[in-house]
C-alpha positions as a printed Julia matrix, in Angstrom:
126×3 Matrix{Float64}:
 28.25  -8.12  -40.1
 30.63  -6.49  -37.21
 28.01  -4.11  -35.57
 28.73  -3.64  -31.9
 32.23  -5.66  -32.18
 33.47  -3.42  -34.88
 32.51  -0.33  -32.94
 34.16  -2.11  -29.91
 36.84  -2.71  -32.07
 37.75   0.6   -33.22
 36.97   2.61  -30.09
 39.52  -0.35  -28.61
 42.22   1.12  -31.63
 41.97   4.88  -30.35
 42.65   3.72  -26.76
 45.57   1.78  -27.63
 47.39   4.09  -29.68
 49.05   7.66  -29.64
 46.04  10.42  -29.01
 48.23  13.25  -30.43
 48.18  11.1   -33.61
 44.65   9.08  -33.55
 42.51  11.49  -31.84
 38.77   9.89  -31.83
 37.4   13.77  -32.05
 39.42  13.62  -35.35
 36.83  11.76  -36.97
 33.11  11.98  -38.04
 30.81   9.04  -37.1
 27.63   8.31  -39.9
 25.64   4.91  -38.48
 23.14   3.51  -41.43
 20.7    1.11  -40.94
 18.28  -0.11  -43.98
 14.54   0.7   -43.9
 13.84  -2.93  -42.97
 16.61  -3.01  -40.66
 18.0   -6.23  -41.72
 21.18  -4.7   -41.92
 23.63  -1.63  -41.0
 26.67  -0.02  -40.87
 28.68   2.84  -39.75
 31.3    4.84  -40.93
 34.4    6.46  -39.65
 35.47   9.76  -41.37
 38.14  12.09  -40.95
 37.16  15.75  -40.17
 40.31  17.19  -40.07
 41.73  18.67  -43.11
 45.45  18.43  -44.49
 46.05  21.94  -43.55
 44.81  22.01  -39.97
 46.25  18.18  -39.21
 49.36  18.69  -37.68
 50.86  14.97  -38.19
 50.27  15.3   -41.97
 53.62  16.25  -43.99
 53.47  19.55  -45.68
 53.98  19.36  -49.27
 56.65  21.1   -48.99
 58.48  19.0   -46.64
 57.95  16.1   -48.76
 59.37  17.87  -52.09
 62.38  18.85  -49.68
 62.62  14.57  -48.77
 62.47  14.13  -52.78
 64.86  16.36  -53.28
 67.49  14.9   -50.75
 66.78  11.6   -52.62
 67.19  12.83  -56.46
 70.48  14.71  -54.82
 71.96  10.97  -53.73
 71.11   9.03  -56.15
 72.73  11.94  -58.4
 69.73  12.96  -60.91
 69.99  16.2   -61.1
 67.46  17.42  -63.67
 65.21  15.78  -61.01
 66.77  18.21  -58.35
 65.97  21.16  -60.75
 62.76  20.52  -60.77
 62.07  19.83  -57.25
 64.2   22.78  -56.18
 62.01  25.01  -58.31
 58.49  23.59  -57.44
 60.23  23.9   -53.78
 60.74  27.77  -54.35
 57.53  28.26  -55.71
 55.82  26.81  -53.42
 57.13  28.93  -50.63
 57.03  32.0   -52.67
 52.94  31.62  -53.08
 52.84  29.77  -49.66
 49.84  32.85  -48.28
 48.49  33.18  -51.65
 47.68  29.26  -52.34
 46.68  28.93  -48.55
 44.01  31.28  -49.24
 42.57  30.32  -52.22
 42.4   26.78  -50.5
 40.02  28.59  -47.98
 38.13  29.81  -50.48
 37.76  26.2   -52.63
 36.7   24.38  -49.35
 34.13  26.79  -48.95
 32.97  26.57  -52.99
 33.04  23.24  -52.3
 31.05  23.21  -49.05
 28.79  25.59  -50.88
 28.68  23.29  -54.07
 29.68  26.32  -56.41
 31.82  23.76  -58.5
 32.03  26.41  -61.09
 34.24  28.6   -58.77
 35.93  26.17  -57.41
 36.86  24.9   -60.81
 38.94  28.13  -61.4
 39.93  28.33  -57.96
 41.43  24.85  -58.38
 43.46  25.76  -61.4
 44.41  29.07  -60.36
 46.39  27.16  -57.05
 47.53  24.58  -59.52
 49.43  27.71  -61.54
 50.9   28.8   -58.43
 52.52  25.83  -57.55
């Protein structure tokens, strides 16, 4: 349906906008086209994870914005809660970052089985 124009279009999008934050080597191009050929497509995927993408909000940081919120608007139980996920968080901040090394490569791997346990051994830590 868009073919060239969409590819014209989004190359256009990278060029117009902030490099630092829309970086075209950022992203994985797949093109498909059917057996027949009567149709294709292509798609545009990120290749960046959240822990090497430098414009993506640590989770931390985002708990701390939370926080700052529950503190205004004066619900405190709230605050508890965020201030301890906060601390625990940066308490197992090595710890959790390696694991996450290890479940991407499980994952690359397809060892699902490891990367079950992997997954909920992070999720105790944080």
């Amino acid at each position: 349906m868009f073919g060239r124009n969409f590819n014209r279009l989004f190359n256009e999008l990278f060029n117009d906008l902030d490099r630092d934050i829309f970086n075209p080597n950022n992203f994985e191009r797949k093109h498909y086209t059917s057996d027949d050929g009567s149709f294709s497509f292509t798609i545009y995927t990120s290749n960046t994870n959240g822990f090497n993408n430098p414009t993506k909000p640590s989770e931390i940081s985002l708990l701390k914005q939370e926080l700052d919120v529950a503190v205004e608007k004066q619900d405190f139980e709230k605050a508890v809660e965020l201030r301890d996920k906060i601390k625990n968080l940066e308490e197992h901040k090595e710890k959790i970052s390696e694991l996450q090394k290890e479940l991407d490569n499980c994952i690359k791997n397809q060892n699902f089985e490891k990367a079950i346990e992997l997954r909920d051994e992070i999720n105790s830590l944080k």
